[in-house]
C-alpha positions in Angstrom: 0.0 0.0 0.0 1.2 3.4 -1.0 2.9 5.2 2.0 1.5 8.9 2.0 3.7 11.6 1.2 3.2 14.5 3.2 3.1 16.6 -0.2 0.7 14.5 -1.9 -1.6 15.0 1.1 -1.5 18.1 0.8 -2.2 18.5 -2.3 -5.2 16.5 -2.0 -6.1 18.5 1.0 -5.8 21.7 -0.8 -6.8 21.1 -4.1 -10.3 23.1 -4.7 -13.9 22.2 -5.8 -13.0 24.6 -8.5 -10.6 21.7 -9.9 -13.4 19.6 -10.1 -15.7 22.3 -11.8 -13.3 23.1 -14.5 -12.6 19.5 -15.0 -14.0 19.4 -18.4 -11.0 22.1 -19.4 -8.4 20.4 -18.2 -6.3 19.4 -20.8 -5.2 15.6 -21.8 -1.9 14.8 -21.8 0.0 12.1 -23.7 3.6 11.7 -23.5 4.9 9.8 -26.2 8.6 8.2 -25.2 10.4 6.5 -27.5 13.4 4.5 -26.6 17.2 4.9 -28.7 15.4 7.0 -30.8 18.2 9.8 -31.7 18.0 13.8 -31.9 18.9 12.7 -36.1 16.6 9.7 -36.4 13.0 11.2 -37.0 12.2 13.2 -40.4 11.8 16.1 -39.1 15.1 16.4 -37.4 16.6 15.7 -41.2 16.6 11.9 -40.8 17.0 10.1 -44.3 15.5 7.1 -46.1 12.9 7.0 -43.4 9.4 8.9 -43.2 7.7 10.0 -40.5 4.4 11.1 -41.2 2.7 11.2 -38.1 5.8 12.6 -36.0 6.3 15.5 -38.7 2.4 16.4 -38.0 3.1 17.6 -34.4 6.0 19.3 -35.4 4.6 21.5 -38.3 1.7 22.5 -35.9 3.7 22.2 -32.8 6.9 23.7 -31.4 10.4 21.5 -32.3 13.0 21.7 -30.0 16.7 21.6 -30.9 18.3 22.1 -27.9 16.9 19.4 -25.7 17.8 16.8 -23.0 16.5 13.8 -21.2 18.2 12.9 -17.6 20.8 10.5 -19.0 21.6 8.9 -21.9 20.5 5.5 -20.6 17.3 4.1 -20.2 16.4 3.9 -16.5 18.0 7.0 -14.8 16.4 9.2 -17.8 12.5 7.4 -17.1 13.6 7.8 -13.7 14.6 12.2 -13.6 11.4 12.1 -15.8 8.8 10.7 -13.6 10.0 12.1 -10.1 11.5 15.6 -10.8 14.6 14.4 -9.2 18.3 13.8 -11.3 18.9 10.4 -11.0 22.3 10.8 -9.8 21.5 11.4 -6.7 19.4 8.3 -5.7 21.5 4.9 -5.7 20.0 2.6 -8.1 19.3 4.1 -11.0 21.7 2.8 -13.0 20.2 0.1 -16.1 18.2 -2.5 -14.5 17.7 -5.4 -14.5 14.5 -7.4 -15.6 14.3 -8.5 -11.9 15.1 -5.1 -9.9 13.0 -3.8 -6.8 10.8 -0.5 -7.7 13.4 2.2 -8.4 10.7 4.8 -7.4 9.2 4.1 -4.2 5.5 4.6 -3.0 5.9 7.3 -0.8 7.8 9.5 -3.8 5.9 11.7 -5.6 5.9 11.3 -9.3 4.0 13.3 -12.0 1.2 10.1 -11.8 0.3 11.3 -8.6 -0.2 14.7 -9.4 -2.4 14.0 -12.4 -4.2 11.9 -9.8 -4.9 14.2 -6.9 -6.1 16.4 -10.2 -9.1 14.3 -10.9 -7.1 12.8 -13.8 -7.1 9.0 -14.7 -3.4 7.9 -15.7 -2.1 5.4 -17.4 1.7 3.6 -17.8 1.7 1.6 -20.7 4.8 0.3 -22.7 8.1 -0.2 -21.7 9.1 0.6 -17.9 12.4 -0.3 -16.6 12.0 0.7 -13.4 11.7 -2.3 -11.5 8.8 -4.0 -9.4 8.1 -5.2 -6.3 10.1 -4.4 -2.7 13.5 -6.5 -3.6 16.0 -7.6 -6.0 15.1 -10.7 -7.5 12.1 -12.0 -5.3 9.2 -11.2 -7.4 7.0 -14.1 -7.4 5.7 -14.0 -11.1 3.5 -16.2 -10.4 1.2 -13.8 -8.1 0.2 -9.8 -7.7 3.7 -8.3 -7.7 3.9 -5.7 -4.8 4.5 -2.6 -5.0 3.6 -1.7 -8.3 2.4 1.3 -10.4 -0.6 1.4 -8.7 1.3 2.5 -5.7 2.6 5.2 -7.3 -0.1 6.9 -8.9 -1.0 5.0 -12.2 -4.7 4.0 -12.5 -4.0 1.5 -15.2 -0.6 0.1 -16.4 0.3 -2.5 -19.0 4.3 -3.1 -19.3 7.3 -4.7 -19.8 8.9 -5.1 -16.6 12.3 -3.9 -18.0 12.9 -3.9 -21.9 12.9 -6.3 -25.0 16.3 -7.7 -24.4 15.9 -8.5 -20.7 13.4 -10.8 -18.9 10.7 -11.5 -18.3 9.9 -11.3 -21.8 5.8 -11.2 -20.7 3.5 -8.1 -20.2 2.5 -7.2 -16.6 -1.1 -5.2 -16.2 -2.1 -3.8 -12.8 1.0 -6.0 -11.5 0.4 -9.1 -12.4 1.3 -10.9 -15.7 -0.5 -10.7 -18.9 -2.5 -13.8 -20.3 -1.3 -16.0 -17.2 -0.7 -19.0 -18.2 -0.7 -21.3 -15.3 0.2 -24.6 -17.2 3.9 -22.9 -17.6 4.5 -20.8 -14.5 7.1 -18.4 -14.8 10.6 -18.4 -12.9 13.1 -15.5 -13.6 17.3 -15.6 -12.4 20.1 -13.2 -13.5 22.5 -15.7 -11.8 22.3 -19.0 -13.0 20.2 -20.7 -15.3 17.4 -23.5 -15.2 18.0 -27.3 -15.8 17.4 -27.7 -19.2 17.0 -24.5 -20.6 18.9 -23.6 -24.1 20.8 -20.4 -24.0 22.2 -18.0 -27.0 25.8 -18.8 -26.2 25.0 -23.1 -26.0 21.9 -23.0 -28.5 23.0 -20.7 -31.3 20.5 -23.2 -33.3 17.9 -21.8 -31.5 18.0 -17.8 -32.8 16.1 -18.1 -35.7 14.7 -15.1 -35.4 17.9 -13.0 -34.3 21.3 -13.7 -33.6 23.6 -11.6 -31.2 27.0 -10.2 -31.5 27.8 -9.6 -28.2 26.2 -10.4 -24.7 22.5 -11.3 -25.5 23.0 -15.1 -25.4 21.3 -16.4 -22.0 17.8 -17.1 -22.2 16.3 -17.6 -25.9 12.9 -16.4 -25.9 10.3 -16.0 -29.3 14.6 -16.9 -31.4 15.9 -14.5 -29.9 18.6 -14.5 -26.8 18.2 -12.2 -24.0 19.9 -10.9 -20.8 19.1 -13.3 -18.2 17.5 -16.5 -17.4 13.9 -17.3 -17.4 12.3 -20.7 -17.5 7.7 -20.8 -18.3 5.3 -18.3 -19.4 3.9 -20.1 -22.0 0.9 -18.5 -23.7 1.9 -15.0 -21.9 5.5 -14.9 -23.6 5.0 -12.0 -26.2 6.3 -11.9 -29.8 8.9 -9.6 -30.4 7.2 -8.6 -33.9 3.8 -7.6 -31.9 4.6 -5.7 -28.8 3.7 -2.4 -30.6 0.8 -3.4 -31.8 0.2 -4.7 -28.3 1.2 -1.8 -26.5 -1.0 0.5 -28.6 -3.9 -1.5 -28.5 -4.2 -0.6 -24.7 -3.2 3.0 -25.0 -6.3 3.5 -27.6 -8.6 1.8 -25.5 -7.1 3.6 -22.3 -7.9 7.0 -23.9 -11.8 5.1 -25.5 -12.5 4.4 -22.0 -11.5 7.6 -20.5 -12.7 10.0 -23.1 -15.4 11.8 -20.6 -12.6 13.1 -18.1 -9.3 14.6 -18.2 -6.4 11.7 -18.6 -2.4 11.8 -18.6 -1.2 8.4 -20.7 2.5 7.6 -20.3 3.1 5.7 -23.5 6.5 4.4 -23.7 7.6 2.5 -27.1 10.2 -0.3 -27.2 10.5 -0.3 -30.9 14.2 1.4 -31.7 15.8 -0.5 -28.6 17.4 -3.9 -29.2 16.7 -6.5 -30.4 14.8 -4.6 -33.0 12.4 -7.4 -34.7 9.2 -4.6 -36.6 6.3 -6.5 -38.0 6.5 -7.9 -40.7 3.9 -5.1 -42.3 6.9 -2.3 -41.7 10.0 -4.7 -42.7 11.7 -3.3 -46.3 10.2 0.3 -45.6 13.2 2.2 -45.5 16.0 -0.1 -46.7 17.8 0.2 -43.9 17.1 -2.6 -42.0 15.5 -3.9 -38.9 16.6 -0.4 -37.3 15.3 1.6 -40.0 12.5 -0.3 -40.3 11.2 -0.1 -36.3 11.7 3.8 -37.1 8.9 3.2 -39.3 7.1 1.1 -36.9 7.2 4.0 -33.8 5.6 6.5 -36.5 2.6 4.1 -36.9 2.0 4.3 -33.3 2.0 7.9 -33.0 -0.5 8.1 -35.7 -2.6 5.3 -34.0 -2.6 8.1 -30.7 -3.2 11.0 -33.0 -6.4 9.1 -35.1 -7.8 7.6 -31.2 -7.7 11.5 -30.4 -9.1 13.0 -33.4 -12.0 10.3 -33.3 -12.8 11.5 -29.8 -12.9 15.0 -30.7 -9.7 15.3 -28.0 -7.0 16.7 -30.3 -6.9 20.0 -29.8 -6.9 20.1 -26.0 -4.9 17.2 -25.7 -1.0 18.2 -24.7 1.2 15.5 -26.8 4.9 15.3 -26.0 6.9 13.4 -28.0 10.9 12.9 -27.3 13.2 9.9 -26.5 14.9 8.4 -23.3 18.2 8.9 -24.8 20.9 9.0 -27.6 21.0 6.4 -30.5 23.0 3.4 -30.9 23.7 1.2 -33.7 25.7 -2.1 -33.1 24.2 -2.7 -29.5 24.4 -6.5 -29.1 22.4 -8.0 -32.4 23.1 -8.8 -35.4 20.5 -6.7 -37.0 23.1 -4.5 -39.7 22.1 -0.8 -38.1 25.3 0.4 -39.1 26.0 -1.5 -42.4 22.8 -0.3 -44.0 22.4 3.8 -43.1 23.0 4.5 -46.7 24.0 8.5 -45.6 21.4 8.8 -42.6 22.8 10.1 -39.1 21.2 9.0 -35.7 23.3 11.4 -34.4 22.2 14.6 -36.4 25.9 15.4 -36.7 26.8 15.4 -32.9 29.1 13.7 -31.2 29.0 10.1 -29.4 25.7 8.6 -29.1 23.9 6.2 -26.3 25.9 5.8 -22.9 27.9 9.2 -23.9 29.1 12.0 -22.4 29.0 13.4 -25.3 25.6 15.4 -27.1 24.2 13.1 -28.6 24.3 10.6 -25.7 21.0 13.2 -24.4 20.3 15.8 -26.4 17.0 14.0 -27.9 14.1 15.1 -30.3 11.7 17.0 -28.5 8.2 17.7 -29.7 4.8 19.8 -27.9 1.8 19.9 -29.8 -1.2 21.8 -28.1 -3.8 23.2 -30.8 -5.1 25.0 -28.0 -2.5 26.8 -27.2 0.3 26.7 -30.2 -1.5 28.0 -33.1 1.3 27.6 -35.6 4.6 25.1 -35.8 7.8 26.4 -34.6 11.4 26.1 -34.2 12.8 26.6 -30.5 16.8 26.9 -29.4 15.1 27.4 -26.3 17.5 24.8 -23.3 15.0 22.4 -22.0 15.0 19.1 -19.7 12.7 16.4 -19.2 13.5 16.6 -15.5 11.2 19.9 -15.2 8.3 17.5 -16.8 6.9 17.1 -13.2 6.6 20.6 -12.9 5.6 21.9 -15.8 2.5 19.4 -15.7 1.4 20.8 -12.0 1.7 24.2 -13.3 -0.5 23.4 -16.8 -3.4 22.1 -14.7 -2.8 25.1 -12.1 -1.0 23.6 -9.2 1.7 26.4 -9.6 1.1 27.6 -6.4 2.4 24.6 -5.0 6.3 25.0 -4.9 9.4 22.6 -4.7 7.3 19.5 -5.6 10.1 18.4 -6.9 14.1 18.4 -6.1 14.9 19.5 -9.8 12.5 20.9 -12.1 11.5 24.4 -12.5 8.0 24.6 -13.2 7.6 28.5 -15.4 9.4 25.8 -18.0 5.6 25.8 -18.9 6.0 28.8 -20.4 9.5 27.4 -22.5 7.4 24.6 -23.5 4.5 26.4 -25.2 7.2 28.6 -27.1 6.2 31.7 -24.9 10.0 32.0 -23.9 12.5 31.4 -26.1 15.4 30.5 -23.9 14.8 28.3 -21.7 16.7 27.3 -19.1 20.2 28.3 -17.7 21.8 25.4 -17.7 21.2 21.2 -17.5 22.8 18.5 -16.0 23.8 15.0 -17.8 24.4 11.8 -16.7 26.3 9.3 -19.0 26.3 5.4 -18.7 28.7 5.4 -15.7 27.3 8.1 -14.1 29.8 10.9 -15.2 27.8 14.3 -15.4 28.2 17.2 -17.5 27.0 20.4 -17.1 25.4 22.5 -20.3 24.2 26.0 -20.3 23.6 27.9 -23.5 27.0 28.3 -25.0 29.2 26.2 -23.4 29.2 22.7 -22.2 31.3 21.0 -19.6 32.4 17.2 -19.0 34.1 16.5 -15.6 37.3 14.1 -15.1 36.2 10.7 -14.9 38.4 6.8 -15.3 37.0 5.0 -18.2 37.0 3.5 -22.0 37.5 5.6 -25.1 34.6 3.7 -26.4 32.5 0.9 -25.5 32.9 -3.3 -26.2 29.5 -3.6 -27.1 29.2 -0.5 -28.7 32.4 0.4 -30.3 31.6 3.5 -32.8 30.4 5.3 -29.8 33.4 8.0 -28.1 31.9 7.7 -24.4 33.3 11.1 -23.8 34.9 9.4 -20.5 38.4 11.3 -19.8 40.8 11.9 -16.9 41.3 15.8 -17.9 38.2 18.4 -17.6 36.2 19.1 -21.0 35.1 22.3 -22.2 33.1 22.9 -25.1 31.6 25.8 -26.9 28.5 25.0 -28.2 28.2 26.0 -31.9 24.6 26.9 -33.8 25.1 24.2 -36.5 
């Protein structure tokens, strides 16, 4: 049972009958994360040999940022800084997880779920999560109602992978308990040791008939496809690699049928860009660049599938979309899928430096999309500085919490005003987190890197400069 946060009872406490009057002009909100999806991948950011459609909508009648940045340029401190307000590197813990880790974000934190909550709001996780279940390492019972779970931290409804395609368990857990339960095959998870009898990548290579990996990857083989860790059952509740968009927005459209009558907040979080990438077979040979290419195509559908729910509902134009990524992109990152071999002249990267796990720009600088009809009557270009770790914030000053301050540790909430284009420079500075929790510093013109022991590049991801020196960095950020 959620513990109760001092600040979230207050804010329930507070919180007028004039909320609920002016419930019906509350805005939605749907943020739209994508996963490895770079600040040079989408078509508007002048990606090549891939279209986005649906993504180049918001940005003609939205504001496009360029100068953007999630937490950290991996996956779980970034969802992390998102969802709480607070940089990751100051909570132990939040560095990648595994499949099997304890909730990163505990019950009696606030997140940005809470305050849509306390609002009158229904909310909604749905997608990829990666921030760990229940109260300790490794002792989920996936077998049972995992505890804690998203309900305890202010999600009405939540359907999810517990960590991310290439990790298990590779099933869908909704409202904390898994998907489909199949209780002919139940469901044991290790990242220690394997199971009696269970083919692995490394001793199976037979096996991968769907994907083979380059490096790493090569424990458990799930739908031909090896994984990080071990994981023995599931049964009918395994998913297919090929469906878990379609999957995933099935239940966001339904989330937002159901909930059409009263203001929502949908986190919508795609897996399709992260390893191993494996698009239905509907988006394969779209772009002629491969799997990678090809999942690039697959993400745009899914937008499209949010935008054509809203515009059916009549919701469009007071529904607040966000669009952006968790972090930097990443080509050879454990699969054998040819990202790199078959770019034909497009750039992940947009022309900056390093990539996912970097110090380096492109490890966080991300695409970063609003759309709000209501509010943004024309598309625009911003240089404005901005940080998903004011997202908490921002959202309790849009549905008029503003004068609640210091909800939480790091965001600055008159961001609102950055993020509907009504200031055009943002903030003064952001703070970055690479892969081994090295931060940088950026402000407007210049951007520092501080001292840190480490690799030139990465083993599994060896195009990649990780940015990672013993000397102090100093950069001066140029226009182009």
């Amino acid at each position: 049972m959620k513990k109760i946060n001092p600040v979230i009872l207050s804010l329930s406490l507070a919180i007028p009958t004039a909320m609920q009057a002016q419930k019906n002009e509350l805005p939605n909100v749907v943020l739209i994360y994508a996963d490895d999806i770079g600040y040079g991948d989408l078509q508007c950011y002048g990606a090549k040999n891939v279209e986005t459609p649906n993504v180049n909508r918001l940005a003609d009648n939205g504001i496009r940022f360029t100068n953007a940045y999630s937490a950290a340029s991996v996956s779980t401190p970034s969802r992390y800084g998102l969802l709480t307000g607070e940089y990751p590197w100051r909570r132990e813990g939040t560095n990648v997880a595994n499949g099997d880790a304890s909730m990163i974000i505990k019950p009696e934190q606030l997140t940005v779920a809470d305050i849509f909550k306390q609002a009158g709001y229904k909310t909604a996780a749905i997608g990829k999560w990666h921030l760990g279940l229940g109260d300790e390492n490794g002792r989920q019972d996936w077998n049972k109602k995992i505890e804690p779970n998203l309900d305890d931290i202010g999600f009405d409804y939540s359907y999810i992978m517990a960590a991310t395609a290439d990790r298990v368990p590779c099933v869908f857990i909704e409202k904390g308990m898994v998907a489909d339960y199949d209780s002919t095959s139940p469901i044991y998870v290790s990242y220690n040791q394997n199971f009696e009898g269970e083919p692995t990548g490394r001793e199976n290579p037979e096996l991968l008939y769907n994907m083979k990996h380059t490096i790493g990857h090569d424990q458990s083989i799930v739908n031909g496809i090896g994984r990080i860790g071990y994981m023995k059952g599931g049964g009918k509740a395994l998913w297919k690699d090929e469906s878990i968009a379609d999957s995933i927005t099935a239940h966001a459209v339904s989330f937002i049928n159901e909930n059409k009558e009263k203001p929502f907040f949908l986190y919508f979080a795609t897996n399709d860009v992260h390893v191993p990438r494996f698009p239905h077979e509907r988006f394969r040979g779209m772009t002629g660049m491969g799997m990678r290419g090809d999942a690039i195509a697959q993400f745009d559908w899914c937008v499209g599938e949010i935008i054509k729910t809203l515009e059916e509902n009549d919701l469009l134009d007071n529904t607040l979309i966000i669009l952006s990524s968790d972090n930097g992109p990443v080509l050879n990152d454990g699969y054998d899928d040819q990202a790199e071999e078959l770019l034909n002249g497009h750039d992940p990267m947009g022309g900056l430096r390093g990539g996912k796990y970097s110090c380096y720009e492109a490890g966080t600088r991300v695409p970063f999309i609003v759309h709000y009809p209501k509010e943004i009557k024309e598309g625009k270009v911003s240089e404005a500085l901005v940080s998903q770790i004011d997202f908490l914030e921002v959202m309790a000053n849009l549905i008029n919490l503003s004068e609640y301050k210091n909800l939480s540790p790091d965001g600055i909430g008159k961001e609102l005003d950055t993020w509907l284009g009504k200031d055009k420079k943002g903030r003064r500075y952001v703070i970055q987190m690479a892969q081994n929790q090295n931060l940088s510093y950026r402000t407007r013109k210049w951007k520092y890197i501080t001292p840190c022991e480490g690799p030139d590049t990465l083993n599994w991801a060896p195009n990649i400069e990780t940015g990672y020196s013993k000397k102090p960095q100093l950069y001066k950020i140029k226009k182009d």
